[in-house]
C-alpha positions in Angstrom: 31.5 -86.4 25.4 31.5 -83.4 23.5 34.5 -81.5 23.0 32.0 -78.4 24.6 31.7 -80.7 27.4 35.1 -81.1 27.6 35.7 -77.5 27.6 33.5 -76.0 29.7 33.6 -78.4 32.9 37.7 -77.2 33.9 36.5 -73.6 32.9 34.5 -73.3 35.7 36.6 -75.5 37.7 39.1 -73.0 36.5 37.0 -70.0 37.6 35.9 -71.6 41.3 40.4 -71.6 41.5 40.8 -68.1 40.7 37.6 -66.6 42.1 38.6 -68.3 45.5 42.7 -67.8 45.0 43.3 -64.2 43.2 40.5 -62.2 44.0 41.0 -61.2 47.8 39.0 -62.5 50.3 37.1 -59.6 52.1 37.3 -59.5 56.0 34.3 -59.5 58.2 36.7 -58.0 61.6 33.6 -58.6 64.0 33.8 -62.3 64.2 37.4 -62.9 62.3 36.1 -64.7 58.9 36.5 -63.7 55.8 34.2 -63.7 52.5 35.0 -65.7 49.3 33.3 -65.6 46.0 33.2 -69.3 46.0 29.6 -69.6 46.1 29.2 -67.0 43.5 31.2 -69.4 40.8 28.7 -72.6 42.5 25.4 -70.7 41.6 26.9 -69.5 38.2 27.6 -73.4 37.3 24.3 -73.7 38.6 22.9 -71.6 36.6 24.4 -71.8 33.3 25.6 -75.6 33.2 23.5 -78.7 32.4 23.1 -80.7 36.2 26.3 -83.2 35.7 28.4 -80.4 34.6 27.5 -78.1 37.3 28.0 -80.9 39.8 31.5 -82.8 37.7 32.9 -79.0 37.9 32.3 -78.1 41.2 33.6 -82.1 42.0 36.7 -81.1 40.3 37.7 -78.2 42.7 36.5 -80.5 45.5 39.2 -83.0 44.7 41.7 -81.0 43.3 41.7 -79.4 47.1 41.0 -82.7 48.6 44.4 -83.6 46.6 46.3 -80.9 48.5 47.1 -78.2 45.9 46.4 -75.2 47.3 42.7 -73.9 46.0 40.3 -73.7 49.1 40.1 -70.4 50.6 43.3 -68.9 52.4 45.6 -71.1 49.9 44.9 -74.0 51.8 44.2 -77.8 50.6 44.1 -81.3 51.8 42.3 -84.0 52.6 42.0 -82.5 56.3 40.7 -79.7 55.0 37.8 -81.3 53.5 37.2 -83.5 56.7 37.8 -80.0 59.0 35.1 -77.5 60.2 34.9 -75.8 57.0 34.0 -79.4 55.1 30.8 -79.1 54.7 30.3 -76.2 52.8 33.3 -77.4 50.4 31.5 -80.6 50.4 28.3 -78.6 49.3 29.4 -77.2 46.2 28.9 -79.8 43.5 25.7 -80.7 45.1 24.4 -77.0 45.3 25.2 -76.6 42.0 23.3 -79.9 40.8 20.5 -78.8 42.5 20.3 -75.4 40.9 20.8 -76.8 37.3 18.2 -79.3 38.0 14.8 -77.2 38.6 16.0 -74.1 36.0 13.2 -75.7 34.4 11.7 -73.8 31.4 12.3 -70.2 30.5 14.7 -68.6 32.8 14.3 -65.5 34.3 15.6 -62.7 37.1 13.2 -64.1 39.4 13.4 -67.5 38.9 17.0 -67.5 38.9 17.3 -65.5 42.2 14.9 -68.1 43.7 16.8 -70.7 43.0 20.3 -69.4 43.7 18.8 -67.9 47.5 17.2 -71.5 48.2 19.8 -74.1 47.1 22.9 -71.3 46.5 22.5 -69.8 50.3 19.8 -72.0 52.5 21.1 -75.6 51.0 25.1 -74.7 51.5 24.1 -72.9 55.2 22.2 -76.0 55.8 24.9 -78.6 54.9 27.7 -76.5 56.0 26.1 -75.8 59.5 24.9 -79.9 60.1 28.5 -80.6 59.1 30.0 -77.7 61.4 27.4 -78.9 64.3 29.0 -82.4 64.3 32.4 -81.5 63.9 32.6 -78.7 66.5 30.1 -80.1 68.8 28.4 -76.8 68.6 24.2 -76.4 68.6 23.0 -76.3 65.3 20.7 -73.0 65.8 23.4 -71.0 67.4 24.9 -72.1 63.8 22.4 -71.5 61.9 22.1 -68.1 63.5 25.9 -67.2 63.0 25.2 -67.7 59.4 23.0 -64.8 59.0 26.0 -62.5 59.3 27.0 -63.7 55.8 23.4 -63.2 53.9 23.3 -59.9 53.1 26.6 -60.5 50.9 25.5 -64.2 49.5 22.0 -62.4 48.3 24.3 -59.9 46.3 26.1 -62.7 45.0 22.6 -64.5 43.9 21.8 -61.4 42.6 25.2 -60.9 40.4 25.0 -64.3 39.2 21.5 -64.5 38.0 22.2 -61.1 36.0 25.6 -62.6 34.6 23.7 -66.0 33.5 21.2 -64.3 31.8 23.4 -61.7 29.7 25.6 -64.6 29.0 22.4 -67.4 27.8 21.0 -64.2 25.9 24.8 -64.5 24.0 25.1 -67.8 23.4 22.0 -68.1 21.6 22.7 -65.4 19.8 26.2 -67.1 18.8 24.5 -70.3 18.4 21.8 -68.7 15.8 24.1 -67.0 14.2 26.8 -70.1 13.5 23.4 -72.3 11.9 22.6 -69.7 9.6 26.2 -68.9 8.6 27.1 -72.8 8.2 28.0 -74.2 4.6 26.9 -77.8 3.9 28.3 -79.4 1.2 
Protein backbone atom coordinates (compact mmCIF):
# COMPACT_ATOMS: atom_id res chain seq x y z
CA UNK A 1 0.00 0.00 0.00
CA UNK A 2 1.15 3.26 -0.94
CA UNK A 3 1.97 5.68 1.47
CA UNK A 4 -0.81 7.99 -0.90
CA UNK A 5 -3.03 5.21 -0.08
CA UNK A 6 -2.30 5.38 3.31
CA UNK A 7 -2.93 9.02 3.36
CA UNK A 8 -5.84 9.68 1.62
CA UNK A 9 -8.33 6.86 2.99
CA UNK A 10 -8.50 8.61 6.97
CA UNK A 11 -8.64 11.99 5.08
CA UNK A 12 -11.79 11.44 3.88
CA UNK A 13 -12.66 9.33 6.74
CA UNK A 14 -11.55 12.46 8.40
CA UNK A 15 -13.76 14.72 6.33
CA UNK A 16 -17.16 12.38 6.51
CA UNK A 17 -16.20 13.16 10.86
CA UNK A 18 -16.16 16.80 10.56
CA UNK A 19 -18.55 17.40 7.67
CA UNK A 20 -21.21 15.35 9.87
CA UNK A 21 -19.82 16.74 13.47
CA UNK A 22 -18.76 20.61 13.03
CA UNK A 23 -20.66 21.89 10.35
CA UNK A 24 -24.29 22.25 11.80
CA UNK A 25 -26.90 20.17 10.76
CA UNK A 26 -29.69 22.26 9.08
CA UNK A 27 -33.28 21.73 10.31
CA UNK A 28 -36.15 20.79 8.05
CA UNK A 29 -39.07 22.07 11.12
CA UNK A 30 -42.06 20.48 8.88
CA UNK A 31 -41.29 16.91 9.70
CA UNK A 32 -38.50 17.42 12.65
CA UNK A 33 -35.27 15.98 10.72
CA UNK A 34 -32.46 17.57 10.07
CA UNK A 35 -29.90 17.74 7.01
CA UNK A 36 -26.21 16.52 7.13
CA UNK A 37 -23.56 16.78 4.53
CA UNK A 38 -22.74 13.27 4.93
CA UNK A 39 -23.65 12.24 1.67
CA UNK A 40 -21.91 15.14 0.13
CA UNK A 41 -18.33 13.65 1.61
CA UNK A 42 -19.85 9.74 0.19
CA UNK A 43 -20.17 11.15 -3.44
CA UNK A 44 -16.85 13.20 -3.16
CA UNK A 45 -14.97 9.78 -2.17
CA UNK A 46 -17.00 8.52 -4.88
CA UNK A 47 -15.92 10.64 -7.06
CA UNK A 48 -12.40 11.33 -6.54
CA UNK A 49 -11.13 7.93 -4.93
CA UNK A 50 -10.23 4.69 -6.77
CA UNK A 51 -13.49 1.99 -5.73
CA UNK A 52 -11.64 0.32 -2.53
CA UNK A 53 -10.68 3.58 -1.19
CA UNK A 54 -14.03 5.12 -1.58
CA UNK A 55 -15.63 2.08 -0.09
CA UNK A 56 -12.34 1.35 2.91
CA UNK A 57 -13.08 5.20 3.83
CA UNK A 58 -16.52 5.35 4.02
CA UNK A 59 -16.09 1.65 6.07
CA UNK A 60 -13.89 3.55 8.33
CA UNK A 61 -16.53 6.08 9.54
CA UNK A 62 -18.97 3.14 9.51
CA UNK A 63 -17.02 1.43 12.18
CA UNK A 64 -15.57 4.10 13.97
CA UNK A 65 -19.52 4.97 14.81
CA UNK A 66 -20.35 1.38 15.00
CA UNK A 67 -17.40 1.46 17.79
CA UNK A 68 -19.32 4.19 19.74
CA UNK A 69 -17.27 7.34 19.36
CA UNK A 70 -19.42 9.86 18.73
CA UNK A 71 -19.36 10.67 14.67
CA UNK A 72 -22.99 9.85 13.20
CA UNK A 73 -25.12 12.72 13.01
CA UNK A 74 -26.41 14.46 16.27
CA UNK A 75 -22.95 13.20 18.12
CA UNK A 76 -24.36 9.96 18.38
CA UNK A 77 -22.55 6.35 17.87
CA UNK A 78 -22.94 2.73 18.67
CA UNK A 79 -23.57 -0.36 17.49
CA UNK A 80 -27.46 0.41 18.07
CA UNK A 81 -27.11 3.04 16.08
CA UNK A 82 -26.08 1.28 13.12
CA UNK A 83 -28.79 -1.52 13.80
CA UNK A 84 -31.55 1.57 14.50
CA UNK A 85 -33.88 3.17 11.94
CA UNK A 86 -31.33 5.33 10.58
CA UNK A 87 -28.91 2.09 9.71
CA UNK A 88 -29.35 1.79 6.54
CA UNK A 89 -28.34 4.89 5.12
CA UNK A 90 -25.14 4.67 7.41
CA UNK A 91 -24.82 1.21 6.15
CA UNK A 92 -24.99 2.72 2.53
CA UNK A 93 -22.18 4.86 2.54
CA UNK A 94 -19.10 2.71 1.67
CA UNK A 95 -21.23 0.93 -0.78
CA UNK A 96 -22.60 4.21 -2.47
CA UNK A 97 -19.28 5.34 -2.68
CA UNK A 98 -18.00 1.97 -4.43
CA UNK A 99 -20.50 2.21 -6.75
CA UNK A 100 -19.75 5.76 -7.87
CA UNK A 101 -15.97 5.09 -8.17
CA UNK A 102 -16.73 2.08 -10.13
CA UNK A 103 -18.56 3.32 -13.43
CA UNK A 104 -16.48 6.99 -13.43
CA UNK A 105 -15.32 5.24 -16.33
CA UNK A 106 -13.30 7.31 -18.92
CA UNK A 107 -13.01 11.00 -19.06
CA UNK A 108 -15.00 12.61 -16.43
CA UNK A 109 -17.22 15.28 -16.82
CA UNK A 110 -20.10 17.74 -15.13
CA UNK A 111 -22.59 15.58 -16.61
CA UNK A 112 -21.31 12.37 -16.06
CA UNK A 113 -20.43 13.04 -12.62
CA UNK A 114 -23.91 14.47 -11.76
CA UNK A 115 -25.35 11.27 -13.17
CA UNK A 116 -23.68 9.18 -11.26
CA UNK A 117 -23.72 11.06 -7.90
CA UNK A 118 -28.02 11.58 -8.51
CA UNK A 119 -28.24 7.61 -9.25
CA UNK A 120 -25.99 5.83 -6.77
CA UNK A 121 -25.26 9.20 -4.34
CA UNK A 122 -29.31 9.90 -3.93
CA UNK A 123 -31.62 6.89 -5.50
CA UNK A 124 -29.10 3.90 -4.20
CA UNK A 125 -28.78 5.50 -0.44
CA UNK A 126 -32.86 6.40 -0.55
CA UNK A 127 -33.21 2.89 -1.74
CA UNK A 128 -31.15 1.12 0.92
CA UNK A 129 -31.94 3.48 3.54
CA UNK A 130 -35.79 3.21 2.92
CA UNK A 131 -35.77 -1.02 2.55
CA UNK A 132 -33.77 -0.89 5.75
CA UNK A 133 -36.26 1.80 7.41
CA UNK A 134 -39.30 -0.31 5.95
CA UNK A 135 -38.19 -3.43 7.90
CA UNK A 136 -37.15 -1.83 10.93
CA UNK A 137 -40.22 0.48 11.45
CA UNK A 138 -42.68 -1.75 9.90
CA UNK A 139 -43.59 1.17 7.77
CA UNK A 140 -44.75 0.74 3.79
CA UNK A 141 -41.98 1.09 1.68
CA UNK A 142 -43.72 3.80 -0.80
CA UNK A 143 -44.98 6.01 1.94
CA UNK A 144 -41.03 5.82 2.44
CA UNK A 145 -39.94 6.19 -0.56
CA UNK A 146 -42.27 9.17 -0.81
CA UNK A 147 -41.03 10.86 2.46
CA UNK A 148 -37.68 10.93 0.91
CA UNK A 149 -38.51 13.36 -1.68
CA UNK A 150 -38.59 16.03 0.90
CA UNK A 151 -34.79 15.71 1.08
CA UNK A 152 -34.01 15.85 -2.97
CA UNK A 153 -33.94 19.15 -3.76
CA UNK A 154 -30.97 19.56 -1.12
CA UNK A 155 -29.09 16.05 -2.11
CA UNK A 156 -29.17 17.32 -5.96
CA UNK A 157 -27.34 20.56 -4.74
CA UNK A 158 -25.01 18.40 -2.95
CA UNK A 159 -24.41 16.18 -6.35
CA UNK A 160 -24.08 19.30 -7.91
CA UNK A 161 -21.25 20.74 -5.39
CA UNK A 162 -19.48 17.71 -5.37
CA UNK A 163 -19.13 17.03 -9.04
CA UNK A 164 -17.85 20.81 -9.44
CA UNK A 165 -15.31 20.20 -6.36
CA UNK A 166 -13.98 16.73 -8.00
CA UNK A 167 -13.41 18.20 -11.06
CA UNK A 168 -11.43 21.51 -9.99
CA UNK A 169 -9.58 19.27 -7.62
CA UNK A 170 -8.62 16.20 -10.62
CA UNK A 171 -7.87 19.28 -12.96
CA UNK A 172 -5.11 20.09 -9.83
CA UNK A 173 -3.73 17.10 -9.24
CA UNK A 174 -2.76 16.45 -12.70
CA UNK A 175 -1.47 19.50 -12.82
CA UNK A 176 0.69 18.77 -9.55
CA UNK A 177 1.39 15.36 -10.81
CA UNK A 178 2.81 16.85 -14.41
CA UNK A 179 4.54 19.25 -12.92
CA UNK A 180 6.51 16.93 -10.14
CA UNK A 181 7.67 14.40 -13.45
CA UNK A 182 9.11 17.16 -15.26
CA UNK A 183 10.74 18.75 -12.21
CA UNK A 184 12.23 15.30 -10.97
CA UNK A 185 16.12 14.74 -10.89
CA UNK A 186 17.35 11.14 -11.59
CA UNK A 187 20.59 10.37 -10.81
Amino acid sequence: MSIRRITIIPLFTALMIVFTIVFPKIPVPIININVTLQTFIVILAGLLLCPIDAFTSMLLYVLIGALGFPVFSGLSGGIGWVLGPNGGFILSFPIVAFLISLFKIGKQTMIKNMMLSIFFGIMWTYLIGSIWLSFYSKLNFTEIMYGMLIFLPTDVLKCIFASIISLKVKDKLTMIRYYNLRTQNYY
